[in-house]
C-alpha positions as CSV (number, residue, x, y, z in Angstrom):
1,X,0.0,0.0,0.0
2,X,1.6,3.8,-0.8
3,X,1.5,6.3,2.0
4,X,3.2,9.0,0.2
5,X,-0.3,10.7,-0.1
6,X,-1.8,10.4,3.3
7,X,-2.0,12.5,6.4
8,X,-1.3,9.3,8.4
9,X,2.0,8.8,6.8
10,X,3.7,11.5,9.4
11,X,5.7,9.6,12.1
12,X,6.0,9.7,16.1
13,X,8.6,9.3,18.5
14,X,8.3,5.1,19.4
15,X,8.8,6.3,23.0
16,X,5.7,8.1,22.7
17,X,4.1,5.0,21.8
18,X,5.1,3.1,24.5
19,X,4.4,5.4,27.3
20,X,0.6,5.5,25.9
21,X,1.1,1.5,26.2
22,X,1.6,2.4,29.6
23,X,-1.5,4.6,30.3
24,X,0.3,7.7,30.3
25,X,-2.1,10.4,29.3
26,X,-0.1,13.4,28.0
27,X,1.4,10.5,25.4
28,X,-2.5,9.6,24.6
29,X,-3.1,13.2,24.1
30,X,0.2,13.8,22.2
31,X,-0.7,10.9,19.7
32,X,-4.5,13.0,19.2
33,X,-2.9,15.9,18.8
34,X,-0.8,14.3,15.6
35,X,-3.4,12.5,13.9
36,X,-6.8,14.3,14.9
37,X,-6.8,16.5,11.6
38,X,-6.5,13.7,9.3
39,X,-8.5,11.4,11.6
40,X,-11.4,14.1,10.7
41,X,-10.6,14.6,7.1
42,X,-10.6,10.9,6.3
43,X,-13.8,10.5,8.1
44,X,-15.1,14.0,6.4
45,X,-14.4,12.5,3.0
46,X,-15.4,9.4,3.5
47,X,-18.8,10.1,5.4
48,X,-19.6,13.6,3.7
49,X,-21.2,14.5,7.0
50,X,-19.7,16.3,9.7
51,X,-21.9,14.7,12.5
52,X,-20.5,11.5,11.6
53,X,-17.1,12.5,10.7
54,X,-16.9,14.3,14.5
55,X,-18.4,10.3,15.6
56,X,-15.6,8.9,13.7
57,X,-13.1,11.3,15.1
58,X,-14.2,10.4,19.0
59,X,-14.9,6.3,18.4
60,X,-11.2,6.3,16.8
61,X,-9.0,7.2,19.4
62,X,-11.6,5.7,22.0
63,X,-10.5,2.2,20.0
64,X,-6.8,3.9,19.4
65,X,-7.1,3.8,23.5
66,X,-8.2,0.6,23.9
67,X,-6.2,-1.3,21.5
68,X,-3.0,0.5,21.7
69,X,-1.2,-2.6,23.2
70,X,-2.0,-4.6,20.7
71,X,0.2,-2.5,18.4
72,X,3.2,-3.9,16.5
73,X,5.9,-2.0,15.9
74,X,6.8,-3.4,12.5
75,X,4.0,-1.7,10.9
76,X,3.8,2.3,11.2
77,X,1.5,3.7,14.2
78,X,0.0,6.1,11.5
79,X,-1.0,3.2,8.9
80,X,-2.4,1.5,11.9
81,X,-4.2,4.4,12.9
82,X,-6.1,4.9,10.0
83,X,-7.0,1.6,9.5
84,X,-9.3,2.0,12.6
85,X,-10.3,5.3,11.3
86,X,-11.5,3.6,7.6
87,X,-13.4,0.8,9.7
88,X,-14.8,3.3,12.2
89,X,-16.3,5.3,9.4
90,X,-17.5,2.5,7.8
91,X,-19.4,0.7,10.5
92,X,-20.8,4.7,10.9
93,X,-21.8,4.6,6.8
94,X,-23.6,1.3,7.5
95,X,-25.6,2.8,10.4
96,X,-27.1,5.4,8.3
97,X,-28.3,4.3,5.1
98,X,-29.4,7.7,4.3
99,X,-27.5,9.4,1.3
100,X,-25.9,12.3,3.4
101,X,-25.8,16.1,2.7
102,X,-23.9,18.1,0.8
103,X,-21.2,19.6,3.2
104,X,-18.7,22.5,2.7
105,X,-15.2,21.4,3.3
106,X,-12.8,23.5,5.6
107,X,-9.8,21.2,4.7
108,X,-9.2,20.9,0.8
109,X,-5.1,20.5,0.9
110,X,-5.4,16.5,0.0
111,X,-8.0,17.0,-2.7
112,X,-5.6,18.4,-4.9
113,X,-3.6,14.7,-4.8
114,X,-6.0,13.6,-7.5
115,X,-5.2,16.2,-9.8
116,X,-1.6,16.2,-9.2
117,X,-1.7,12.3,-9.2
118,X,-3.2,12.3,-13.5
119,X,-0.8,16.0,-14.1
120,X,2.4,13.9,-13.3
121,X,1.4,10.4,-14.9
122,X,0.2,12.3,-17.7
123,X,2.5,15.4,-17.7
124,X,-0.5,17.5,-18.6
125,X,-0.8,20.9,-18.1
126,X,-4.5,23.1,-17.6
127,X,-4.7,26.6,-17.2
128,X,-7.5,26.7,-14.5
129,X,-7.2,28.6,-11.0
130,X,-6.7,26.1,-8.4
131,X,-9.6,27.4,-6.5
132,X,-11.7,26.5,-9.6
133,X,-10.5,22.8,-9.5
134,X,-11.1,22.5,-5.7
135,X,-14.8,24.0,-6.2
136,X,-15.9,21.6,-8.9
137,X,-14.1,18.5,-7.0
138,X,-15.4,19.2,-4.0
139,X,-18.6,19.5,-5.2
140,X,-18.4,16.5,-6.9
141,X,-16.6,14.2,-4.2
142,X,-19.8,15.6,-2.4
143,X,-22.1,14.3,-4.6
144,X,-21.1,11.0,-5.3
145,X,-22.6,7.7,-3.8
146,X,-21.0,7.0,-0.4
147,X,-19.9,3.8,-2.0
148,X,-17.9,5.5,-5.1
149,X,-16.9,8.5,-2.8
150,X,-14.9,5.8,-0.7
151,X,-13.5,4.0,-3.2
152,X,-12.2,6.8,-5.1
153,X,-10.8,8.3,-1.6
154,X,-9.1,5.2,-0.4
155,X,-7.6,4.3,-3.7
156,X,-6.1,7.3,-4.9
157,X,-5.3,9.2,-1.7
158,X,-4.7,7.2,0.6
159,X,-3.2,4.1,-1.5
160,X,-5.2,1.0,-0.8
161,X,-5.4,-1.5,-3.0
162,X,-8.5,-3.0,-4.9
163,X,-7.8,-5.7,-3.2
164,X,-7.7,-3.7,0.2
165,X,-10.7,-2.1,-0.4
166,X,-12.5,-5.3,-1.6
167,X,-12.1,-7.2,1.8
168,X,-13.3,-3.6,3.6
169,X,-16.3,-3.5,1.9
170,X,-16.9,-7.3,1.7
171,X,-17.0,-7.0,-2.3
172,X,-14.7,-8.3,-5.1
173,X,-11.8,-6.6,-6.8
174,X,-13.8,-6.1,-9.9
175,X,-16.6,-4.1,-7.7
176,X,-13.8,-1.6,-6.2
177,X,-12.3,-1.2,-9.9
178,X,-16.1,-0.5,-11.3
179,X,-16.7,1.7,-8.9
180,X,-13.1,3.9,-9.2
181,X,-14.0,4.0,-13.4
182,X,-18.0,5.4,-12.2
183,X,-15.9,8.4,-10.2
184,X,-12.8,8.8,-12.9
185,X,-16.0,9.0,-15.2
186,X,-18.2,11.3,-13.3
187,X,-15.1,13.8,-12.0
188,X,-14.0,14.0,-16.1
189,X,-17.6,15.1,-16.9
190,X,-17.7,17.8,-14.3
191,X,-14.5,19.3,-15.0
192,X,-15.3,18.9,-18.6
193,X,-18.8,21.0,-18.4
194,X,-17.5,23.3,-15.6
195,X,-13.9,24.4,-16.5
196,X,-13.3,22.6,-19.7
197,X,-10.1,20.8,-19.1
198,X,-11.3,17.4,-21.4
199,X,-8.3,15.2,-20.3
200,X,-7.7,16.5,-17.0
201,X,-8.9,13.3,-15.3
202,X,-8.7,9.7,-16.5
203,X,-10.2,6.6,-16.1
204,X,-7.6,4.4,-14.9
């Protein structure tokens, strides 16, 4: 799995790690401190809610709490991290079956990973105003099927596999690849009608 992408990829002091082992509190809060923002912007993008995303935020590090001495050290805290964040904000997507609201973002730095990700594979080049791009995306991410919205953010932000996200959702590799083609399909046909940029996004 890549990590270059993700907020989670940021590293901590393994002494940190063991005094929260040990119950210390300041280390428990120390470890929120680093990973609460992109705790909440995983869950923000993934539940397009901010009720749920806050929900997300709290259940995470109550399990990151709980489950801390399970930890291995061969794997990084971060990565380890987030997998309790995707499967927190999961079981909360499961709960509510309702197709959630469209939300304004405060946090759009990592949206701009999907462009950058086609720009440098293609070596393209668009003349729009980044705050052009982030409107129509964010839009867009908003609007997609909770399904599709997760794929698309787990695969090309934060680096899971099909195969990853197959066994998350309980689905098959070909599910997780349909449903990344729906979102390269849908994003190309906003950016297309909105800002005119006809390649900008690829299926992949």
């Amino acid at each position: 799995m890549k990590e270059n992408n993700s907020l989670f990829s940021q590293t901590i002091e393994p002494s940190l790690i063991t005094r929260a082992q040990q119950g210390d509190l300041t280390a428990h809060e120390a470890i929120f401190k680093c990973y609460s923002k992109a705790t909440y912007i995983l869950a923000l993008r993934l539940c397009n809610q901010k009720e749920m995303a806050e929900d997300v935020l709290q259940n995470t590090f109550i399990k990151v709490i709980d489950c801390i001495d399970s930890f291995q050290c061969q794997a990084p805290f971060g990565m380890w991290l987030r997998k309790i964040a995707v499967n927190e904000s999961l079981m909360i997507l499961r709960k509510n079956r309702q197709l959630p609201q469209l939300v304004s973002y405060e946090h759009s730095d990592t949206l701009n990973n999907v462009i950058e990700l086609d720009l440098q594979t293609k070596q393209q080049h668009c003349a729009i105003h980044q705050y052009q791009v982030q409107s129509t995306l964010e839009k867009t991410l908003a609007q997609l099927p909770a399904q599709t919205r997760l794929v698309l953010w787990l695969k090309e932000i934060e680096g899971y596999s099909h195969q990853e996200i197959a066994e998350l959702m309980g689905k098959s590799e070909s599910f997780s690849k349909s449903l990344l083609s729906r979102a390269f399909g849908r994003l190309r046909t906003c950016f297309s009608r909105d800002n005119n940029p006809k390649s900008l996004v690829e299926e992949p």
